[in-house]
C-alpha positions in Angstrom: 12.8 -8.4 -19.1 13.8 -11.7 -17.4 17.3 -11.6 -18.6 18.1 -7.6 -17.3 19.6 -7.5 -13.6 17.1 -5.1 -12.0 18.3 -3.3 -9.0 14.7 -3.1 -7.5 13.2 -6.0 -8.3 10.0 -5.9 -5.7 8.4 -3.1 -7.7 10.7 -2.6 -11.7 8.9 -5.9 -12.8 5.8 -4.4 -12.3 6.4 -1.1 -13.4 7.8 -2.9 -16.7 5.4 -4.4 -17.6 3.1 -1.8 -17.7 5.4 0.1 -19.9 5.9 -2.4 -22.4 2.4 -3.7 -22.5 1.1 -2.7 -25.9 -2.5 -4.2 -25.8 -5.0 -1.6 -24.2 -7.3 -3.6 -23.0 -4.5 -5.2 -20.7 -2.9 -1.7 -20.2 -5.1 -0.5 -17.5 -4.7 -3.5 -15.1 -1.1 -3.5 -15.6 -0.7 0.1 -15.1 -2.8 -0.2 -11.3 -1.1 -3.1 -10.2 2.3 -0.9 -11.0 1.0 2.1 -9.2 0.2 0.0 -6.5 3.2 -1.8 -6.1 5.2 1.4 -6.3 3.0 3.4 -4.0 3.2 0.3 -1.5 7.1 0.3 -1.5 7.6 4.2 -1.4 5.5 3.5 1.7 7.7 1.3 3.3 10.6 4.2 2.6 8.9 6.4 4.2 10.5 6.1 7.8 13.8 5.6 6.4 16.6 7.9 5.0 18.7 5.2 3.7 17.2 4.5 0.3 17.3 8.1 -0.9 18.1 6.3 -4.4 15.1 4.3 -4.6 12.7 6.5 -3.5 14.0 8.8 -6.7 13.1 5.8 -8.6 9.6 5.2 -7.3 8.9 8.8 -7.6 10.1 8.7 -11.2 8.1 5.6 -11.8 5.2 6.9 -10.5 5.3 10.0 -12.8 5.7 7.6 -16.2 2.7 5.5 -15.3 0.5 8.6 -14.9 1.8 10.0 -18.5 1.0 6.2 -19.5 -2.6 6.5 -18.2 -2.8 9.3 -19.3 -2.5 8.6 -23.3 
């Protein structure tokens, strides 16, 4: 993961994590600290209508971690 430019890099290293993580009893942790991360940042983009593009990709996020969680 350390060697992909991510355009996001406040919240993608969290959320991919969680999607890689293949271990379930670490699956769970990893999958609320990405939710939380990505909820926290969509948060911040609330107010604003200049990072249309990212808010796409926390909502998309957002939606793979539930199917992930719910597995």
């Amino acid at each position: 993961m350390s060697d992909t430019t991510q355009k996001y890099p406040l919240w993608q290293n969290h959320y991919l994590q969680a999607m890689a993580e293949t271990r379930p009893e670490l699956l769970k942790s990893k999958i609320s600290a990405a939710e939380q991360v990505v909820s926290s940042r969509l948060r911040q983009l609330a107010s604003t209508t200049d990072d249309y593009e990212e808010q796409i990709a926390l909502a998309a996020a957002l939606k793979s971690l539930k199917v992930l969680k719910e597995r």
